[in-house]
KEKE-3310 file (N, C-alpha, C; in steps of 0.2 Angstrom, whole numbers, plus 5000, padded with zeros to 4 digits):
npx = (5306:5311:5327:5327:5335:5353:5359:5369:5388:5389:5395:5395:5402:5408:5410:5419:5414:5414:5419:5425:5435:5442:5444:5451:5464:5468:5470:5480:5482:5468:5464:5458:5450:5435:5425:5415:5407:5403:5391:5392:5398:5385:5377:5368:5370:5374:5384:5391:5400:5413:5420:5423:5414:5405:5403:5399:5385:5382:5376:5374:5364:5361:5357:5369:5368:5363:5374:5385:5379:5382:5391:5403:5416:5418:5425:5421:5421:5420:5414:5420:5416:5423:5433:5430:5426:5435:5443:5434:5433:5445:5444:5434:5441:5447:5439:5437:5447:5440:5429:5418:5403:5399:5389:5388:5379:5383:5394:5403:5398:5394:5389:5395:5397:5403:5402:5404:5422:5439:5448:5448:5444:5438:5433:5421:5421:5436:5440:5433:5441:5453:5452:5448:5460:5466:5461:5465:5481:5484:5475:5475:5465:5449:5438:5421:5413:5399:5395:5385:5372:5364:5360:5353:5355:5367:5371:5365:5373:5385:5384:5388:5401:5406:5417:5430:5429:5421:5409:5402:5388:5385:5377:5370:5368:5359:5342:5343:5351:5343:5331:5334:5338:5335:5319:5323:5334:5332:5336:5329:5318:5312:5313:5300:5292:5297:5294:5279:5278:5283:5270:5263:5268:5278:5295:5307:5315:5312:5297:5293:5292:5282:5270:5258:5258:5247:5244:5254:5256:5242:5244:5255:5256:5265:5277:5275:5274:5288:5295:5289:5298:5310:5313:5313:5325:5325:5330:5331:5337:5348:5365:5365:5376:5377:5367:5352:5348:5331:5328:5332:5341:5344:5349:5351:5358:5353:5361:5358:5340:5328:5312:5308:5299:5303:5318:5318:5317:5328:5337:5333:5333:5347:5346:5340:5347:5360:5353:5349:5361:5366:5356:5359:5371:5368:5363:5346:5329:5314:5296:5288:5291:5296:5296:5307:5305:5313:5308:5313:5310:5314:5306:5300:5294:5285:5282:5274:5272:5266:5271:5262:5276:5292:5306:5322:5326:5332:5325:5312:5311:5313:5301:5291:5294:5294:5280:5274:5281:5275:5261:5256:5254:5268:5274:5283:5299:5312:5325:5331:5331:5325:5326:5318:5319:5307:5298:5306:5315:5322:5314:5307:5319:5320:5321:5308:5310:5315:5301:5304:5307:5318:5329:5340:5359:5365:5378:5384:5400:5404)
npy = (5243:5254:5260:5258:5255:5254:5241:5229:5222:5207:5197:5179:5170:5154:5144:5128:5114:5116:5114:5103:5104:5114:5106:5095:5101:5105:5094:5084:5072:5065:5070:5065:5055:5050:5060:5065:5078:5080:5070:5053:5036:5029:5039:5055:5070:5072:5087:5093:5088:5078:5080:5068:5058:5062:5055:5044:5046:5054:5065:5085:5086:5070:5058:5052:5037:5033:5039:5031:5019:5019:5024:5016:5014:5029:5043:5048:5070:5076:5093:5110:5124:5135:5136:5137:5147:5156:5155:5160:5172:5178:5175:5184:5196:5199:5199:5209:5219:5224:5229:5234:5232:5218:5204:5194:5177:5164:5155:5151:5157:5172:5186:5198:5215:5224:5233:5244:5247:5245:5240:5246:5238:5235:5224:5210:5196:5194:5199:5190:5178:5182:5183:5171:5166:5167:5164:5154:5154:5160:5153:5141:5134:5131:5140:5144:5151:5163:5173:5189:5200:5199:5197:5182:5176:5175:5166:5158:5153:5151:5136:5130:5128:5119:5108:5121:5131:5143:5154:5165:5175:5183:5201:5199:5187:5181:5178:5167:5158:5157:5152:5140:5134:5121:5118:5114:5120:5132:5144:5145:5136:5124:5106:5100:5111:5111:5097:5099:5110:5102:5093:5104:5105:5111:5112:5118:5136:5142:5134:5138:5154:5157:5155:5165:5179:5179:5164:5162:5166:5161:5150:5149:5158:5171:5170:5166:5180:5181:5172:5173:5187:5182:5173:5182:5190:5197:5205:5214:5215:5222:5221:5218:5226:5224:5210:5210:5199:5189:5179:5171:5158:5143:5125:5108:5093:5077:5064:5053:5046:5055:5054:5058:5072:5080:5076:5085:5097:5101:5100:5110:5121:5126:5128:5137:5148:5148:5154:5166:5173:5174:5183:5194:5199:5203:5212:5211:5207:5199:5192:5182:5166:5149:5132:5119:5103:5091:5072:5054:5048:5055:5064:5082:5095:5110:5123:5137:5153:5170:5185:5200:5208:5213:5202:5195:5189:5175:5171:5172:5167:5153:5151:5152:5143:5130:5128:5129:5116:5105:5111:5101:5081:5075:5065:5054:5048:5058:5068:5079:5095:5114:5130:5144:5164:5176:5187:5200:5214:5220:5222:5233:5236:5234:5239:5241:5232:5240:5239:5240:5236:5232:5234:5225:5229:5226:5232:5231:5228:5215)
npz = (5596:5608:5618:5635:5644:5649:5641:5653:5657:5662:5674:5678:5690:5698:5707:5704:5711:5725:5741:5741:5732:5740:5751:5744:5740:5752:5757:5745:5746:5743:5731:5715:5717:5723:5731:5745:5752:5769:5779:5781:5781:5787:5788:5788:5773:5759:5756:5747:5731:5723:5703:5701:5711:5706:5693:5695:5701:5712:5722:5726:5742:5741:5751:5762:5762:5752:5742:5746:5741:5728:5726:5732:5735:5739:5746:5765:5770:5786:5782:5784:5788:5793:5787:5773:5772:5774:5761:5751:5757:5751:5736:5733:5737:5724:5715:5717:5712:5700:5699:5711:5712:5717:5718:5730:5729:5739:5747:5736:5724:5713:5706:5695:5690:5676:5670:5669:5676:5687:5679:5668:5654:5640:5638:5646:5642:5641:5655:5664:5662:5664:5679:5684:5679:5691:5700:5699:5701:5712:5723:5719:5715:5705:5694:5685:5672:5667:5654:5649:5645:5655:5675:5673:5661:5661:5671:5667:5658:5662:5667:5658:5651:5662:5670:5673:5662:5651:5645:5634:5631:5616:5614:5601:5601:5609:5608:5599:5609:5620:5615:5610:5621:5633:5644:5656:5659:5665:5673:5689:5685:5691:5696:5698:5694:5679:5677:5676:5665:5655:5654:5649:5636:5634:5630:5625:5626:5617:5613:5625:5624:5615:5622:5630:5639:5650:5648:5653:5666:5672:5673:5681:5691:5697:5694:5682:5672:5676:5667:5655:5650:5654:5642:5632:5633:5642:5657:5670:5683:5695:5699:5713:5727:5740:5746:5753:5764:5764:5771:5789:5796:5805:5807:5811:5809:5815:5824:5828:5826:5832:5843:5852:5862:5871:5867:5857:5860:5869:5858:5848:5856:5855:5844:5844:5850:5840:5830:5834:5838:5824:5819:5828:5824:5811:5815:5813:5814:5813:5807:5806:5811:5807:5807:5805:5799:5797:5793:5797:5786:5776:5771:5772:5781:5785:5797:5803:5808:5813:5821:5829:5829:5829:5833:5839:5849:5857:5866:5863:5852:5855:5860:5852:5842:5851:5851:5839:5839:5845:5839:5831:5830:5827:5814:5811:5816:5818:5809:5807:5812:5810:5811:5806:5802:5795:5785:5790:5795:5786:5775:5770:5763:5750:5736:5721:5706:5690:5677:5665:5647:5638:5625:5614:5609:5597:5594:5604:5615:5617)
capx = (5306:5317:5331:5325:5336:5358:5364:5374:5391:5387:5398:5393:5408:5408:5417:5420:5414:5421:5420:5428:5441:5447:5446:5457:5468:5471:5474:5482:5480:5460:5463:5459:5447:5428:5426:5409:5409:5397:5387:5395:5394:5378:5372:5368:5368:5383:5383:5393:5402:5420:5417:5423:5410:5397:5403:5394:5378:5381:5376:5373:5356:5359:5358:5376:5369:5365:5380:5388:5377:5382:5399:5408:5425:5418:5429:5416:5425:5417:5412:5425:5414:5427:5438:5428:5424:5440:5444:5427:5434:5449:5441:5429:5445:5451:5433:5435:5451:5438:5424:5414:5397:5399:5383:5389:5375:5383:5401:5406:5396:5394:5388:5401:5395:5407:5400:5413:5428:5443:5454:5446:5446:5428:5430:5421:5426:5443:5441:5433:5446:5459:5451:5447:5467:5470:5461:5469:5488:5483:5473:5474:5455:5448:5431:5419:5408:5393:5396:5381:5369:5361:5361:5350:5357:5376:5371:5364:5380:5391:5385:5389:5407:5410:5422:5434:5427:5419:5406:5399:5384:5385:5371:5364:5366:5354:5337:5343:5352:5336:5326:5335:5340:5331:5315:5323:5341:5333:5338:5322:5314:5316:5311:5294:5291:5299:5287:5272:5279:5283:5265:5259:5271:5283:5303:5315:5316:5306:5292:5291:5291:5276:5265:5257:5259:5242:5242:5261:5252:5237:5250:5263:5257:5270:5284:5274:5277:5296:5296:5289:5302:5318:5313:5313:5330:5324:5329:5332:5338:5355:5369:5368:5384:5372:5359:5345:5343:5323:5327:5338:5339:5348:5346:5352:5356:5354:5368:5352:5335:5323:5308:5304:5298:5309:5325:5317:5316:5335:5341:5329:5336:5353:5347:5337:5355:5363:5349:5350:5368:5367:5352:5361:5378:5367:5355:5341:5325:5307:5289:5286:5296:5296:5300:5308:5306:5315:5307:5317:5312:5316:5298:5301:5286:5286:5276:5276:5266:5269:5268:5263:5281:5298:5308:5327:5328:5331:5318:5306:5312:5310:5295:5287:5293:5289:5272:5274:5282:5267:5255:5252:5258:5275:5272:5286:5307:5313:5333:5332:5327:5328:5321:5320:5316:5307:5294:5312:5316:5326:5312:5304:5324:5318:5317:5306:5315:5315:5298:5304:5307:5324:5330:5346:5360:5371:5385:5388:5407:5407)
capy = (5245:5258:5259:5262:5256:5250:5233:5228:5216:5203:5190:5175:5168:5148:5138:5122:5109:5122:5113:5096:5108:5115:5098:5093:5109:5105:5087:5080:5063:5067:5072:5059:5050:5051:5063:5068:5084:5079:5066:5047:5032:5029:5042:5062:5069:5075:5094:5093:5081:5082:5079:5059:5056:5066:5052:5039:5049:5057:5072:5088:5084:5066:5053:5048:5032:5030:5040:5024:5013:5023:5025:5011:5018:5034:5046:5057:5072:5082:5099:5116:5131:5144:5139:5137:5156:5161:5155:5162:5180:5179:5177:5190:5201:5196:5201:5220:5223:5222:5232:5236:5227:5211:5202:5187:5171:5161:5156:5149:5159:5179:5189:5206:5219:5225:5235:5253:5243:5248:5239:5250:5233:5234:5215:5206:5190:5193:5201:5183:5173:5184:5181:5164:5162:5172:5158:5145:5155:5161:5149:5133:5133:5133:5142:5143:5159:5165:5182:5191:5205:5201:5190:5177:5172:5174:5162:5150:5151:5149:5131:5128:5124:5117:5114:5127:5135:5150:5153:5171:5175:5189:5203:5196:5179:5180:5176:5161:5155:5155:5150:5132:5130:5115:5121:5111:5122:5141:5146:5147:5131:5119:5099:5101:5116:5106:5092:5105:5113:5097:5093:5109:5106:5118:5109:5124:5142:5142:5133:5144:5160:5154:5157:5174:5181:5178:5160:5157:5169:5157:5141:5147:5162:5177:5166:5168:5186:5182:5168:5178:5191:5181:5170:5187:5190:5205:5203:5221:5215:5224:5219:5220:5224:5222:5207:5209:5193:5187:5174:5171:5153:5137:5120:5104:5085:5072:5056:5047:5051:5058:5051:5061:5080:5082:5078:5091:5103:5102:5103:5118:5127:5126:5131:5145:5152:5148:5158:5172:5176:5176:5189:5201:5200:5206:5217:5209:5202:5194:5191:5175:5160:5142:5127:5114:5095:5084:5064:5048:5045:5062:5071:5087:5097:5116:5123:5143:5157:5178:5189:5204:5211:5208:5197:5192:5186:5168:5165:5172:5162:5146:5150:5151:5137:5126:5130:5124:5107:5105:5111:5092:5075:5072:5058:5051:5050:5064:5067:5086:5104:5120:5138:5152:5169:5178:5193:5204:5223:5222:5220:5236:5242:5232:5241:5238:5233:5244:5235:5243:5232:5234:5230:5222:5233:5220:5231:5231:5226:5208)
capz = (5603:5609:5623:5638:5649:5645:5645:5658:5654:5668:5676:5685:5694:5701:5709:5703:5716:5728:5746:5739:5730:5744:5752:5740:5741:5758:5758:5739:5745:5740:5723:5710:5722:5723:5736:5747:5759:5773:5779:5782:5776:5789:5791:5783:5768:5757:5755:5740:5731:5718:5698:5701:5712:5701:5689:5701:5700:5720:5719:5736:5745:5744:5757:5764:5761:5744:5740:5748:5736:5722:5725:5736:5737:5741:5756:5764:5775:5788:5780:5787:5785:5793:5780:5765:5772:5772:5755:5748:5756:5744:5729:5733:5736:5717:5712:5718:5709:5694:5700:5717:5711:5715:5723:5733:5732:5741:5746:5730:5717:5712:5699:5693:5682:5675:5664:5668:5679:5690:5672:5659:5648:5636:5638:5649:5641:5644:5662:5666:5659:5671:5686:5682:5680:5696:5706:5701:5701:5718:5727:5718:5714:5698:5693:5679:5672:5661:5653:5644:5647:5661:5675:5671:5654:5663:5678:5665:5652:5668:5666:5651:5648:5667:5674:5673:5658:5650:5639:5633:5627:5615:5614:5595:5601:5614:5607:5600:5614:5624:5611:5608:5626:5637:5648:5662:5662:5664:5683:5692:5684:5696:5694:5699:5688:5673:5674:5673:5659:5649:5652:5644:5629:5635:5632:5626:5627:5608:5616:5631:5620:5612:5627:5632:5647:5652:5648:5658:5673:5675:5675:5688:5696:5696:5690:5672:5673:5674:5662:5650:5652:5653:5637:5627:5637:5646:5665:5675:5690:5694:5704:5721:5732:5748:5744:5758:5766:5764:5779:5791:5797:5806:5808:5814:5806:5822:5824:5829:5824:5838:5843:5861:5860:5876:5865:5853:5864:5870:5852:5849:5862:5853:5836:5843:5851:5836:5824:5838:5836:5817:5819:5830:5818:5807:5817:5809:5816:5811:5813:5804:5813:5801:5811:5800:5801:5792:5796:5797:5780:5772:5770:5774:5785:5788:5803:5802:5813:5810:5825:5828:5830:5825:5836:5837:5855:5856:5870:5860:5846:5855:5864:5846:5841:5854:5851:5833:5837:5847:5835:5829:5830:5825:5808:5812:5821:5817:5809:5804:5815:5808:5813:5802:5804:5789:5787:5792:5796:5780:5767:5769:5759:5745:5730:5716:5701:5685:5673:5659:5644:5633:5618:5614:5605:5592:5592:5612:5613:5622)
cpx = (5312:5321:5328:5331:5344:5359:5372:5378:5392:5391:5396:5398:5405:5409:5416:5417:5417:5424:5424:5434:5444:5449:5452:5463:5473:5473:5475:5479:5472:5460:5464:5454:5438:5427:5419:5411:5403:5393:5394:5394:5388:5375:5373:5368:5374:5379:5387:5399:5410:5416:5419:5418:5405:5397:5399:5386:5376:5382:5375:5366:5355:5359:5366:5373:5370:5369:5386:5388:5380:5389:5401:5413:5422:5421:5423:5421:5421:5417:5415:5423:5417:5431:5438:5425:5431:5444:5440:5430:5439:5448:5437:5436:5448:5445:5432:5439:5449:5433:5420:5407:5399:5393:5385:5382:5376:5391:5405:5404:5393:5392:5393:5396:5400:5408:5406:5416:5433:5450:5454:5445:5438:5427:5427:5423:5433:5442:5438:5437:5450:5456:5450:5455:5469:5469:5465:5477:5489:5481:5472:5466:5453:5438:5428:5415:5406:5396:5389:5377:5365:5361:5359:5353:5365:5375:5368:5371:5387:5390:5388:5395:5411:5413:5428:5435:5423:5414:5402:5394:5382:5377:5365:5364:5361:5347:5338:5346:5345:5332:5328:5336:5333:5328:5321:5333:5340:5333:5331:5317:5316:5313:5303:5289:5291:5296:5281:5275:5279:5274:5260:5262:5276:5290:5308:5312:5310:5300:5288:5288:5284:5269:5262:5257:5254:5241:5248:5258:5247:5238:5254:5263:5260:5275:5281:5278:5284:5297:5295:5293:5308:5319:5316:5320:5329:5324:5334:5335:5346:5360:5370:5372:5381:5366:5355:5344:5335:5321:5333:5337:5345:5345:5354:5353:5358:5360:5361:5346:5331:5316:5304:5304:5303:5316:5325:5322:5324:5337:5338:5331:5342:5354:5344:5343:5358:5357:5348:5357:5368:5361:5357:5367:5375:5363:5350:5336:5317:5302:5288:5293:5293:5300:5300:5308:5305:5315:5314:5317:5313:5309:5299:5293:5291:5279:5278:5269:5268:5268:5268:5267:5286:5303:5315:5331:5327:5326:5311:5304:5308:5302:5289:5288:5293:5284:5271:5276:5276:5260:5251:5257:5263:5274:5277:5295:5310:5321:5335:5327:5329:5324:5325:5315:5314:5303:5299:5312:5317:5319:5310:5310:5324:5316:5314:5310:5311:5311:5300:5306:5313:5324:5337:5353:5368:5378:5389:5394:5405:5415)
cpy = (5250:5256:5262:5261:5252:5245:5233:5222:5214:5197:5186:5169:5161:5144:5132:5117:5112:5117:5107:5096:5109:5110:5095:5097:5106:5097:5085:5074:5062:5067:5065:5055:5052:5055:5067:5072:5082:5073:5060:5044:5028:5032:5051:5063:5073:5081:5096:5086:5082:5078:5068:5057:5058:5059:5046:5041:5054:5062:5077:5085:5077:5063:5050:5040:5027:5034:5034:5020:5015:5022:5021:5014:5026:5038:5051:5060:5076:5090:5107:5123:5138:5142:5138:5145:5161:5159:5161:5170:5181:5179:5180:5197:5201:5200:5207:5221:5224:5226:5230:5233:5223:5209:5194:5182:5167:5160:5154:5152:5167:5180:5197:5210:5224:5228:5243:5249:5245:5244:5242:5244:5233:5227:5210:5200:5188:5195:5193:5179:5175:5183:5176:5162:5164:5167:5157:5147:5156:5157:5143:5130:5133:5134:5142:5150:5158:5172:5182:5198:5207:5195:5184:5173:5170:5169:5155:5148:5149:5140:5127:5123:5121:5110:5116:5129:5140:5151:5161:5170:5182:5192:5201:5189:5176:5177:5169:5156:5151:5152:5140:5131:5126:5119:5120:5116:5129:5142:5150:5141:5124:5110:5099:5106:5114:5101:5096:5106:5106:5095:5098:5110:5110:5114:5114:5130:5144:5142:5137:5151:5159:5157:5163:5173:5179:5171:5159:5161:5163:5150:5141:5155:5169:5175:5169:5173:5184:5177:5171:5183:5188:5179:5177:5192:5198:5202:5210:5222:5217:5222:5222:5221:5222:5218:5208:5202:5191:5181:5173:5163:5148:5130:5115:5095:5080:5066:5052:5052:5050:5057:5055:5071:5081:5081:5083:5096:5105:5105:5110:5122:5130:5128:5137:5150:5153:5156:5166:5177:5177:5182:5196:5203:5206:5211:5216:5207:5203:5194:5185:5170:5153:5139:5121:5107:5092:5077:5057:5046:5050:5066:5075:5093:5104:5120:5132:5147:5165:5180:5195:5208:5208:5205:5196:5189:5176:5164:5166:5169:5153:5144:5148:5144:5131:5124:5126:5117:5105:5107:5104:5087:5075:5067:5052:5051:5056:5066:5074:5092:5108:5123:5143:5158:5172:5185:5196:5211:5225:5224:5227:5242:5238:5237:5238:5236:5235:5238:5235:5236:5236:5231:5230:5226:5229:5224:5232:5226:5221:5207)
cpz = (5604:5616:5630:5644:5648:5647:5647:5655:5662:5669:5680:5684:5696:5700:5707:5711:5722:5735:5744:5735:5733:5747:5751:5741:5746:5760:5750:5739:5742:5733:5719:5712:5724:5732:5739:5752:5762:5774:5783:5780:5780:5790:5788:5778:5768:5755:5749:5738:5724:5711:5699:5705:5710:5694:5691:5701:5707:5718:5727:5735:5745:5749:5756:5762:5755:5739:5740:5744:5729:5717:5730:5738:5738:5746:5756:5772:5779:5784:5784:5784:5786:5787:5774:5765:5771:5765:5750:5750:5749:5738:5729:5733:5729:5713:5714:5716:5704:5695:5707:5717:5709:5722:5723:5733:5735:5743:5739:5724:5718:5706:5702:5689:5682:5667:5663:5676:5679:5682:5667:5653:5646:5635:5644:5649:5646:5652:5665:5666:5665:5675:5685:5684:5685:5698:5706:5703:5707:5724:5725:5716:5707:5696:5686:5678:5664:5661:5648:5646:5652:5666:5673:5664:5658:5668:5671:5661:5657:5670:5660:5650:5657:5666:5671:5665:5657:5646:5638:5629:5623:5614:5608:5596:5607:5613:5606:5604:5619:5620:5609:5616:5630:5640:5654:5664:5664:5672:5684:5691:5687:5693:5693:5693:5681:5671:5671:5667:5653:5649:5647:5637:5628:5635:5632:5627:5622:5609:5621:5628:5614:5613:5627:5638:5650:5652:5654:5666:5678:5676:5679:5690:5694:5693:5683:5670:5671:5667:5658:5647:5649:5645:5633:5629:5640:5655:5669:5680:5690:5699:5710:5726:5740:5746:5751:5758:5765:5772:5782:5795:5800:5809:5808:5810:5814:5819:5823:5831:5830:5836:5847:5859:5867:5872:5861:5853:5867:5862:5849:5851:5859:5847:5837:5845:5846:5829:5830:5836:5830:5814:5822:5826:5813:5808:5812:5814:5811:5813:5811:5806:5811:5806:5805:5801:5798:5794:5795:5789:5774:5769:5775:5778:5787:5792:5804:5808:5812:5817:5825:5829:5829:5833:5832:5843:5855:5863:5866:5855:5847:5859:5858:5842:5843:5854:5844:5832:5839:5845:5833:5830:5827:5820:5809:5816:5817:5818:5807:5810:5813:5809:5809:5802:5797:5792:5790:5791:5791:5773:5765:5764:5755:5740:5724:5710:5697:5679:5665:5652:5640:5627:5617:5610:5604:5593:5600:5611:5619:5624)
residu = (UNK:UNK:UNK:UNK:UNK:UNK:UNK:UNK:UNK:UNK:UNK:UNK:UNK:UNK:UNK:UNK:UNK:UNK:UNK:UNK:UNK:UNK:UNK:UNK:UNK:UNK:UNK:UNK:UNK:UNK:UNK:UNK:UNK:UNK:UNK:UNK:UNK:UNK:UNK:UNK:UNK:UNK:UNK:UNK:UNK:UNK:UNK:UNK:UNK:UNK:UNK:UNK:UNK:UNK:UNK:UNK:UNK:UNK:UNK:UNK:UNK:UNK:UNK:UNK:UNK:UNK:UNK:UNK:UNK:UNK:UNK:UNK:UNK:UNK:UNK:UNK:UNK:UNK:UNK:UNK:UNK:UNK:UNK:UNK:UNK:UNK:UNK:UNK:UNK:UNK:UNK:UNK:UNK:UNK:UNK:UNK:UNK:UNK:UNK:UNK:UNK:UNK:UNK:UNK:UNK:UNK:UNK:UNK:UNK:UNK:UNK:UNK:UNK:UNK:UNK:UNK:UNK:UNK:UNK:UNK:UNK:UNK:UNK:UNK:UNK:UNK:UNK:UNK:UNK:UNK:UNK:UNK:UNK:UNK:UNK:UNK:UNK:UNK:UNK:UNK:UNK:UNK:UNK:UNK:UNK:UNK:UNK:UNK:UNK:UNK:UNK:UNK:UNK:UNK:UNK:UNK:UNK:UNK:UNK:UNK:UNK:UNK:UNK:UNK:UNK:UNK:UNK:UNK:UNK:UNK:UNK:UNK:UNK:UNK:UNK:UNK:UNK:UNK:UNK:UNK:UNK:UNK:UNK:UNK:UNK:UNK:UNK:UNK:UNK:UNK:UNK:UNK:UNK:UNK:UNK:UNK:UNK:UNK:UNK:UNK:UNK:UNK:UNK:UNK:UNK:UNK:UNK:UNK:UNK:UNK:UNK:UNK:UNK:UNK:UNK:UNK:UNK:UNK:UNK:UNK:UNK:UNK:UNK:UNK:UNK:UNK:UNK:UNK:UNK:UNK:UNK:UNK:UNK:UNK:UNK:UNK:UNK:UNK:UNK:UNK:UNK:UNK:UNK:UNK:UNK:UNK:UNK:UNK:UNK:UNK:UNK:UNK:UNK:UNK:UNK:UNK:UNK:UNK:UNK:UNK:UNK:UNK:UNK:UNK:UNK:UNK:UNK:UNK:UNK:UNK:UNK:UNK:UNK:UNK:UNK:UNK:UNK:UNK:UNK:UNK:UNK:UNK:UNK:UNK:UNK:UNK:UNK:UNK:UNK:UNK:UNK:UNK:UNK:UNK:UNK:UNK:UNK:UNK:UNK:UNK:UNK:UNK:UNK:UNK:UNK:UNK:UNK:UNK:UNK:UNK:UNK:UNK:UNK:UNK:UNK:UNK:UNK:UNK:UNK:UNK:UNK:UNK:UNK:UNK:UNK:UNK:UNK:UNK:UNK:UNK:UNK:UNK:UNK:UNK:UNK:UNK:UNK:UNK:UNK:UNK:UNK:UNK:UNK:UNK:UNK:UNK:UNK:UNK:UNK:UNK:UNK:UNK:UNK:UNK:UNK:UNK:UNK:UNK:UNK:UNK:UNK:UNK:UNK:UNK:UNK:UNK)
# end
């Protein structure tokens, strides 16, 4: 195969248990101590958790409850998103003295390319390692990172040696990395997907690479297509310094869970305001409005409708999804609401990614 297209040297940045970090950061007394952000001990769900409580087995998205049964001595703290925002700008300022492509997913985690960077260093390696030490000298924080040719390999190697570790994947050690690693660790294969696949005989990367396009197509749709691809470590997608939202969304966890379509409808009103204002921030708006409702006993239900026009007014917001709660009976009390806008103004500045197919070049300097 010839080169059609250069390999990128790819960072993927992320934070250590970031929210339970700063937690820590800002009170001591925490540190050392099994520690959940969010939720109670009756009630919610931890939104993330520190490595002491991960030793417990409390992980984000479970129930404040049996986080409690898990872990006894558990401290859970309300959750401080301005200042896990204003931490997260600071190391995003540390990540531009390095290069201008850096594509935020979240607050606590980014991919670099840093493939030509404001250091002139031919090392990615090392440019990880320095910002890595800047955190921690700077903000007290301590992160972890994938380095490799593109993201996908670099977001999976960024789990590798956590916490506050590194692991590179050089360009001729690519095949076989993929090739021995677990079905269940490749970013994008979610639990559900990972059964499927064990059933079809699919465990590592080896297994995967097996397949044909055709057969992984007719098992998981478009996904194959990608699966195909990564395994044989070919992934195009380039760093983006403006990611394009796909949805814009907000929601609600109750004290006490709601039974009456009247207290709905109050809290509705409150999350269409709130999802209003984070549309006009962004001058964005939507045709497809999803109403979210999470039951008393954690089955999740989604109720969706498109119109024909985009929408970012929050009466029009909640006009439509009044109409969705109202679609059908409620199954049961009801401890979660959420509205989110999708089909967005934005999609139409999606570009296609480049299908081309690369090939790997051994003496690219890691």
């Amino acid at each position: 195969m010839s080169i059609d297209l250069p390999i990128r040297k790819i960072i993927h940045v992320d934070m250590d248990a970031f929210y339970a970090s700063v937690e820590e950061l800002d009170n001591p007394d925490l540190k050392g101590k099994p520690l959940a952000v969010g939720g109670s001990e009756i009630r919610g769900v931890v939104a993330a958790a520190n490595y002491e409580a991960r030793k417990y087995g409390v992980r984000s998205a479970m129930s404040s409850v049996m986080a409690k049964r898990n872990c006894p001595q558990i401290t859970f703290v309300q959750p401080r998103f301005e200042r896990y925002k204003e931490i997260s700008q600071k190391i995003r300022k540390i990540f531009y003295d390095y290069t201008d492509l850096v594509e935020p997913l979240s607050l606590d985690e980014a991919y670099l390319d840093v493939t030509v960077n404001k250091k002139g260093n031919p090392s990615a390696s090392l440019i990880a390692k320095e910002i890595r030490q800047r955190i921690f000298d700077e903000l007290g924080l301590v992160a972890s990172a994938g380095i490799s040719i593109n993201k996908f390999i670099a977001k999976v190697a960024s789990d590798y040696n956590k916490p506050n570790g590194q692991k590179t994947v050089n360009p001729e050690e690519v095949i076989e990395f993929l090739e021995k690693l677990e079905i269940r660790k490749f970013y994008g294969v979610g639990k559900v997907t990972t059964e499927k696949m064990y059933k079809l005989g699919i465990f590592t990367g080896f297994d995967l690479k097996q397949k044909s396009e055709i057969f992984l197509t007719e098992n998981f749709g478009k996904s194959g297509g990608y699966y195909y691809h990564v395994v044989r470590g070919v992934h195009n997608s380039a760093v983006k310094p403006h990611r394009i939202p796909k949805s814009v969304g907000a929601e609600r966890t109750f004290s006490e869970n709601l039974s009456s379509e009247i207290f709905m409808l109050e809290r509705l009103e409150h999350i269409a305001t709130e999802l209003e204002r984070r549309l006009k921030k962004s001058t964005i708006s939507g045709k497809t409005i999803t109403l979210k409702i999470k039951y008393s006993d954690f089955t999740l239900q989604t109720r969706s409708k498109t119109l024909r026009y985009y929408i970012a007014d929050k009466h029009l917001i909640l006009e439509t999804a009044k109409e969705l709660l109202y679609q059908e009976k409620l199954e049961n009390s009801v401890r979660l609401l959420g509205i989110s806008l999708a089909n967005l103004n934005t999609d139409k500045k999606e570009k296609t990614e480049d299908k081309k197919m690369v090939t790997i070049q051994l003496q690219f300097d890691f």
